[in-house]
C-alpha positions, 0 to 999 in steps of 0.5 A: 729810245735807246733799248728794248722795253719787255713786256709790261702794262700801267694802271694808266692810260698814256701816250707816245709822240716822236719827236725825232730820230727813226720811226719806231715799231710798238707792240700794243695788245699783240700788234705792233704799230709805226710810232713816225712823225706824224702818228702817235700811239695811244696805249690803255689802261692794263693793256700789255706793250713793249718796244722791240728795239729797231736796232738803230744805232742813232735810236729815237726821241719820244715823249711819253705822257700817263694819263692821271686821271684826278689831275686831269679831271682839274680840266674837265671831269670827264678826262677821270674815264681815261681809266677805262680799258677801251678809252681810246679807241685806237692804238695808232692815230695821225697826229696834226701840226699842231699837236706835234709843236705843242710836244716839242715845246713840253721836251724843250721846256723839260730839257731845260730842267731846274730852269724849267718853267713847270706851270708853262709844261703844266699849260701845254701838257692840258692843251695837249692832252685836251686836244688828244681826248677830245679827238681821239678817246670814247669822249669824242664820240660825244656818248653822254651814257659813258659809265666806269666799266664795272669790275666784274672778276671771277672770285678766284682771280680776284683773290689772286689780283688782291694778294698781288696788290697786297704783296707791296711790290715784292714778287709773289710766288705762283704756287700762292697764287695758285692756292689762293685761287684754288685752281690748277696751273693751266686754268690759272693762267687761262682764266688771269689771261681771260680777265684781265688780258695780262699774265700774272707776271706782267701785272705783278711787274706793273704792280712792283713798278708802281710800288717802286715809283711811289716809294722814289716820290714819297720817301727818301730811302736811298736806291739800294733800300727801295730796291731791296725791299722790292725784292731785288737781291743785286742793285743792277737787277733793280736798275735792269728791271726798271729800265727795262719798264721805263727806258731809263735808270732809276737814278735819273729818273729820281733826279729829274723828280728831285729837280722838279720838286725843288724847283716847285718849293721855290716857285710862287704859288698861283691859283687856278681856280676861279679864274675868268 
């Protein structure tokens, strides 16, 4: 962690463990919390955080891990409730030996990157994340009744929510969404502040983020056309918004997808399933 990250929220639940340089203070919901060597931070889906850079001039080294529900429901099915909005129960966990080894071993096999063994990452990122899950989320509670919350928004925020989601990752202008909520400017933004616990803002620059990362692993569009058609006039607006979001530019962000996808053309396929 090199820089700040401003204020932003996922459609996925993810994780953050040190794996070494300073300790680092994240801001998850409004309260921050010491990300060091033997705790990790557990962030929600929809849940506003940021990074308030120490000012460490050696910085730190993190692994962040997001939550994919259906690709983690391969090992159990329970794992597709890490989209609930209060799936792990704590921002903030101590973290044993062993899990600190099995994220040092995912960054090494990573830092290795076109002679990276992608199935081996696969395996130690299902052990991790099972033995995170199984400690610290609702399912360790062992609660057979846990549901999917129902979505419940007030009419006019979703009226809001689907024009912001319609808009394919291009700003929308607050006076659209005040019109289509048919409420004035500080009742909007108290009722979008109530219901889905981010401003406008913040879920418009998680919407335009996600649209952005599809676009970089769907498509082969080069940088500037993606950028542009997200709505930024200046490259370097593009790559200042996207690292700010990520941590880092977008150019080696593709890269390291390019080189992955590469890698897993020219693998053999193996089966998973049915295996005894």
């Amino acid at each position: 962690m090199s820089g700040p990250l401003v204020r932003h929220a996922h459609p996925h639940s993810h994780v953050l463990i040190k794996l070494e340089g300073a300790d680092e203070t994240f801001v998850v919901d409004g309260n921050p919390y010491r990300m060091t060597d033997d705790a990790a931070i557990l962030v929600n889906t929809w849940t506003e955080h940021w990074y308030p850079h120490s000012g460490n001039p050696k910085g730190s080294l993190c692994l962040a891990m997001y939550i994919e529900p259906e690709w983690l429901a391969e090992l159990d099915r329970d794992f597709r409730l890490s989209c609930r909005p209060d799936f792990f129960p704590r921002s903030c966990v101590s973290i044993p030996q062993d899990v600190r080894e099995t994220a040092r071993a995912i960054a090494e096999e990573i830092k290795l990157s076109d002679r990276a063994d992608l199935e081996r990452i696969r395996m130690l990122i299902f052990d991790l994340m099972a033995t995170l899950v199984g400690r610290y989320s609702l399912l360790s509670q062992h609660d057979t009744c846990l549901r999917l919350p129902p979505v419940g928004y007030d009419h006019r925020i979703r009226r809001a929510l689907m024009l912001l989601e319609a808009s394919a990752g291009r700003p929308v202008r607050t006076e659209t969404l005040l019109s289509a909520a048919a409420l004035s400017r500080p009742r909007f933004f108290q009722l979008f502040k109530e219901q889905t616990g981010l401003t406008p803002v913040v879920y418009g620059n998680a919407v335009r983020l996600e649209s952005v990362l599809h676009d970089m692993v769907r498509s082969d569009q080069a940088m500037a056309e993606i950028a542009s058609r997200h709505g930024f006039s200046e490259q370097s607006n593009f790559t200042r918004f996207f690292r700010q979001h990520t941590g880092v530019p977008p150019a080696a962000y593709r890269r390291r997808l390019l080189d992955e996808s590469t890698h897993r053309a020219q693998s053999p396929r193996r089966c998973s399933r049915g295996a005894s």
